[in-house]
C-alpha positions as CSV (number, residue, x, y, z in Angstrom):
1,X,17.4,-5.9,-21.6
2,X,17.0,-2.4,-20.2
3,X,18.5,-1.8,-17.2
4,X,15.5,-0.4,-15.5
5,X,13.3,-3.1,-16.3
6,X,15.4,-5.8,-14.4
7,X,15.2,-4.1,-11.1
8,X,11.2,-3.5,-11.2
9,X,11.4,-7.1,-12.0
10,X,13.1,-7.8,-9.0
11,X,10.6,-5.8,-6.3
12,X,7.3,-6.5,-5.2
13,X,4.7,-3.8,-5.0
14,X,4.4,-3.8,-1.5
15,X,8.4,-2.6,-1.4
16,X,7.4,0.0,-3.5
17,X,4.4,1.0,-1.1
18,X,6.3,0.7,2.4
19,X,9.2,2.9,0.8
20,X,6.3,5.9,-0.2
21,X,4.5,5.5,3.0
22,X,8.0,5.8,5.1
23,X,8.6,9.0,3.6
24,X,5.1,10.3,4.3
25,X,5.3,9.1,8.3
26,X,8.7,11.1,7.9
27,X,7.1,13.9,6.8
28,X,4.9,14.4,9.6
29,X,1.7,12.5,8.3
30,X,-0.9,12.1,10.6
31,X,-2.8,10.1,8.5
32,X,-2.2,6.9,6.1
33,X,-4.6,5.7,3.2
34,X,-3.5,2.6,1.5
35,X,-6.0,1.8,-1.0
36,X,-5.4,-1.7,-3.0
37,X,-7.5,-2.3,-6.1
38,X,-7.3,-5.4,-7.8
39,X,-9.7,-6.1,-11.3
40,X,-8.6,-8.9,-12.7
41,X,-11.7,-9.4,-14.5
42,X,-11.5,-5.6,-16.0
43,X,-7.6,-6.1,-16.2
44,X,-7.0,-3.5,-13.9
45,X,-4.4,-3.1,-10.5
46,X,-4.6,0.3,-9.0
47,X,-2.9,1.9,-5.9
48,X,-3.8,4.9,-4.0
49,X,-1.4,6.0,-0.9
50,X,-2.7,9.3,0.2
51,X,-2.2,11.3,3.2
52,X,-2.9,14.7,4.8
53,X,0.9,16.2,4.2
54,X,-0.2,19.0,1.7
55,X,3.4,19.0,0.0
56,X,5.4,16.9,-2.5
57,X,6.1,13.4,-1.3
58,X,8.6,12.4,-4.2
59,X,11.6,12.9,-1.2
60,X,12.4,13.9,2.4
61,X,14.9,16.6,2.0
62,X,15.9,15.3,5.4
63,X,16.3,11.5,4.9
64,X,17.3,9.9,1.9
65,X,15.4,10.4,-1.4
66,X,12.3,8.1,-2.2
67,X,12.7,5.3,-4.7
68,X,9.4,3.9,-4.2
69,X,7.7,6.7,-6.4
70,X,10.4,6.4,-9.1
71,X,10.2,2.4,-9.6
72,X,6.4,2.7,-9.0
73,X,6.1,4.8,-11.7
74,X,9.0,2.6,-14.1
75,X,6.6,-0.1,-13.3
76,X,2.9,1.6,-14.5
77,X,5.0,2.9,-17.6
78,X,6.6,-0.3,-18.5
79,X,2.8,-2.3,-17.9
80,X,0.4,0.1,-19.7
81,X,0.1,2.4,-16.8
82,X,0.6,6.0,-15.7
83,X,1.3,7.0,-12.1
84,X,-0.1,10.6,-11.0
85,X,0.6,12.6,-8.2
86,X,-2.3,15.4,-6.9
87,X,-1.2,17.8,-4.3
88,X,-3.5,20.5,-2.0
89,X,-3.8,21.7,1.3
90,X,-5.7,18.9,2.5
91,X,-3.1,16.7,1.9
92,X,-1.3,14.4,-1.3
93,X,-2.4,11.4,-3.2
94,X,-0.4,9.2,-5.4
95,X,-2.6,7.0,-8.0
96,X,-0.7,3.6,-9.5
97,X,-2.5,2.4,-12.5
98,X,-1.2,-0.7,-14.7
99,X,-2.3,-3.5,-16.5
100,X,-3.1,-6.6,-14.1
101,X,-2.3,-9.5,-16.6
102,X,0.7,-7.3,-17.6
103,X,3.6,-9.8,-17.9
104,X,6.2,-7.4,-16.1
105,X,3.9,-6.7,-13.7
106,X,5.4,-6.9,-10.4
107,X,3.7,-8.9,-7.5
108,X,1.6,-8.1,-4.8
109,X,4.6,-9.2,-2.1
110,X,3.9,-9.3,1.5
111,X,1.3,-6.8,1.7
112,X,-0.3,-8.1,5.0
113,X,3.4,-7.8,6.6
114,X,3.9,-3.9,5.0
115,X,0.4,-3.1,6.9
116,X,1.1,-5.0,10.2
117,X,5.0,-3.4,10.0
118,X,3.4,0.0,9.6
119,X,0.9,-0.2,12.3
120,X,3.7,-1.6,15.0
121,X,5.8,1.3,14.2
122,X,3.1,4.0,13.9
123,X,1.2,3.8,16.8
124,X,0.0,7.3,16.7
125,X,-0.9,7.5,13.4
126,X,-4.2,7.2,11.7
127,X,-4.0,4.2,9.0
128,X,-6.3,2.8,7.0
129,X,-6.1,0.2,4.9
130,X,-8.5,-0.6,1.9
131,X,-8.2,-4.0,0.0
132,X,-10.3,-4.8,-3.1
133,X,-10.6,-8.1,-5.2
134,X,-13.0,-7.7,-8.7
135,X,-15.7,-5.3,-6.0
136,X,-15.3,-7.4,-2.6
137,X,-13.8,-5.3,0.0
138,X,-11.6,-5.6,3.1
139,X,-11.0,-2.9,5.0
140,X,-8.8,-2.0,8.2
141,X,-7.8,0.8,10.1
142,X,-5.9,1.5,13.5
143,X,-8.9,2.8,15.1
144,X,-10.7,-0.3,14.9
145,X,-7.5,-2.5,15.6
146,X,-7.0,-0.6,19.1
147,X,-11.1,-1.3,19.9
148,X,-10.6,-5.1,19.0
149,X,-7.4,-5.1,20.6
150,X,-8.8,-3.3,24.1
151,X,-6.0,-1.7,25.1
152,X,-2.9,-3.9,23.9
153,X,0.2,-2.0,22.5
154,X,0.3,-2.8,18.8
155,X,4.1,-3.7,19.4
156,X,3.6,-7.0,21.4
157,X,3.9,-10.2,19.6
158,X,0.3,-11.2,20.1
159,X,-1.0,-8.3,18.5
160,X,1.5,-8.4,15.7
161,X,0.3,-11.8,14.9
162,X,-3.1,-11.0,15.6
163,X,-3.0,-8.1,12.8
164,X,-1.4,-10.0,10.3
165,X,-3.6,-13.0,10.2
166,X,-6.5,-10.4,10.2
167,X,-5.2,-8.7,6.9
168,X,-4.2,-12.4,5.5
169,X,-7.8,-14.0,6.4
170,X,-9.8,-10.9,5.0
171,X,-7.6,-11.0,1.8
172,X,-8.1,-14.9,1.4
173,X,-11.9,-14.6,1.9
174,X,-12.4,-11.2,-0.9
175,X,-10.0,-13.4,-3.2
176,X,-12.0,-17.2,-2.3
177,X,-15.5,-15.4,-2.3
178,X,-15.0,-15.7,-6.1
179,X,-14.1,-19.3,-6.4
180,X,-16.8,-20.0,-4.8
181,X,-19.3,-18.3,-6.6
């Protein structure tokens, strides 16, 4: 068994993800986009982290390099993928593509704790959050978490919890709305 493989096997996505949006915070983003696609009906996982940093995410020359991008792209190759980066003055965009049923694909993971974790440490900063299932939607962004939350710091336990079982109930209906159908 290749090397490689065995450590993709290892991680779930949403490592990959917090690792490439740490490294965009760290260089001075001002703005998040975390875009989940899932398809299993067309076979289909993509991820989109874009931001408005108009220069090459791949490291912080000032922090230790990015492994995110390099495992996230290991993992498109090895499951029928292709990751591509697109860089211009209004910002960068990183586009995962791999097979859903893909037997080395990794998991999801914790995605609902990588969004609440980034929104407790990134006050400041605009993020949104876009979750797909087979066309149903979920969306969330930090604008409309500080109207909801009138006024309490993201940082406090009650709004941690509050914005996790937010992302976990919007995920759980977009991914139930099907079984139901």
């Amino acid at each position: 068994m290749d090397e490689n493989r065995g450590v993709i096997l290892l991680k779930e996505l949403s490592s990959y993800i917090y690792d490439i949006a740490g490294v965009c915070l760290e260089l001075g983003a001002a703005r998040l986009d975390i875009e989940i696609d899932e398809e299993p009906a067309n076979d289909l996982l993509t991820v989109i982290i874009s931001n408005d940093i108009n220069r090459q995410i791949a490291y912080n020359p000032q922090h230790k390099p990015s492994h995110g991008i390099s495992l996230l792209s290991q993992a498109c190759d090895l499951c029928g993928g292709r990751l591509t980066a697109r860089y211009s003055a209004a910002g960068s965009k990183l586009v995962a593509i791999m097979q859903y049923s893909h037997a080395d694909r990794p998991p999801m993971g914790g995605v609902p704790c990588l969004i609440r974790e980034l929104i407790m440490s990134n006050p400041d900063i605009d993020i949104y959050y876009t979750h797909r299932y087979n066309g149903r939607e979920y969306k969330l962004s930090t604008s409309q978490i500080k109207s909801m939350l009138d006024g309490v710091p993201f940082d406090t336990p009650s709004a941690a919890a509050w914005i996790q079982e937010n992302i976990g109930e919007g995920l759980t209906h977009i991914i139930q709305a099907e079984v139901m159908q």
